[in-house]
N, C-alpha and C positions, 0 to 999 in steps of 0.2 A: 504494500500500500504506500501511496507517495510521501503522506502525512504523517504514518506511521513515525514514534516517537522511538527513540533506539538510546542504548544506555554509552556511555561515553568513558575511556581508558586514558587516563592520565598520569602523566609520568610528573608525580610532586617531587621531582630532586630538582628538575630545573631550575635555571636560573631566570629571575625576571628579566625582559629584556627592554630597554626605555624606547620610548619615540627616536630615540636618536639614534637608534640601531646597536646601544650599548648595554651591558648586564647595569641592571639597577646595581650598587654597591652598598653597604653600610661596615662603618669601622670593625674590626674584628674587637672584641672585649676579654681582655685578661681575665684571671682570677680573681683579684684586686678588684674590677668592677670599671678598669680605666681601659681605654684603646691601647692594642699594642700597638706600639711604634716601632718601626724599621731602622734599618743600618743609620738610616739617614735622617733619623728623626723625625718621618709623615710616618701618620697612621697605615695601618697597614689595610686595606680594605678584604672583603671577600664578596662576592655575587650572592645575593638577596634570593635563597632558593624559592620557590611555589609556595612548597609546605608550609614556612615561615608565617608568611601573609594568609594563608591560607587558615591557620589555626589559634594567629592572634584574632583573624576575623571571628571567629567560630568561638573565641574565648569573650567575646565582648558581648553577646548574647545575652540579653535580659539585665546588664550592666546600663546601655544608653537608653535616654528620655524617648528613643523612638522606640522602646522595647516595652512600653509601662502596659500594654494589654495584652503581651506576648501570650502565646495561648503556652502549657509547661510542655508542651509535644513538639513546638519549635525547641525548648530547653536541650529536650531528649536526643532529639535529631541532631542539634548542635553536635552536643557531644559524641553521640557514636561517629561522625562525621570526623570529628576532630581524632578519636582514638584512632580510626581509619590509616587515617593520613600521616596519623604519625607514628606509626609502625610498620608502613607497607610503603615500598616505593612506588608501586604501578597502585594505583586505586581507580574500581569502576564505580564511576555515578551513574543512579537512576537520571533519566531527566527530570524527576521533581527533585531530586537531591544536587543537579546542576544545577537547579535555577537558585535553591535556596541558597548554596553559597554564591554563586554570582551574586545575588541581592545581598550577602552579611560583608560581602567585600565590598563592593557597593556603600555601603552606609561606614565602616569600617576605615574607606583610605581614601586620600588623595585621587584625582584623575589619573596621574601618570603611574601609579601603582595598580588599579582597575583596569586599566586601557591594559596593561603588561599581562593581569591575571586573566582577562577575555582572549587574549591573542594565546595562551596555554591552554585553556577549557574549552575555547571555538576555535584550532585553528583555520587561517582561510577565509572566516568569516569576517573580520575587521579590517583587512586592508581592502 
């Protein structure tokens, strides 16, 4: 069937990749709690995997003012969503388990964070 809805395989190791054609990056964090720093004294970066964004979305569930009539089955889904992802490299979503995290990232981050996590969950579909 054309319209037929199909479940979706994603590889959450990747890295997000910006409008610019570059991995998102954030400082890497010592033990300490501070950025490491390099031979040369810059921080040291590393590529912002899926997962990441994927599971602080997922953790912010029933936390924001747009959550205050959450039904507790969003709650539920959150999390197994989150355990998901964070134990499996390759994870398949339903398409209603697509859409809900496209919508927690969605409310969750920035455009150029979104825009990175749409082009790993649809690719093809965004440019």
């Amino acid at each position: 069937m054309a319209n037929e809805k199909v479940s979706t395989d994603v590889d959450v190791t990747q890295p997000l990749i910006g409008f610019d054609g570059k991995a998102i990056a954030d400082p890497k964090i010592g033990a300490d709690g501070q950025p490491m720093l390099g031979e040369d004294g810059t921080p040291i970066v590393e590529p912002v995997p899926f997962r990441m964004i994927a599971c602080v979305a997922l953790d912010q569930v029933g936390k924001l003012a747009a959550d205050r009539e959450l039904d507790p089955k969003d709650k539920m889904l959150a999390y197994r969503l989150a355990h998901r992802i964070s134990i499996n490299d390759k994870v398949t979503f339903s398409p209603e388990e697509l859409t809900f995290l496209e919508k927690r990232i969605g409310i969750a981050f920035a455009m150029n964070v979104v825009g990175a996590a749409g082009m790993i969950l649809n690719p093809g579909q965004m440019v």
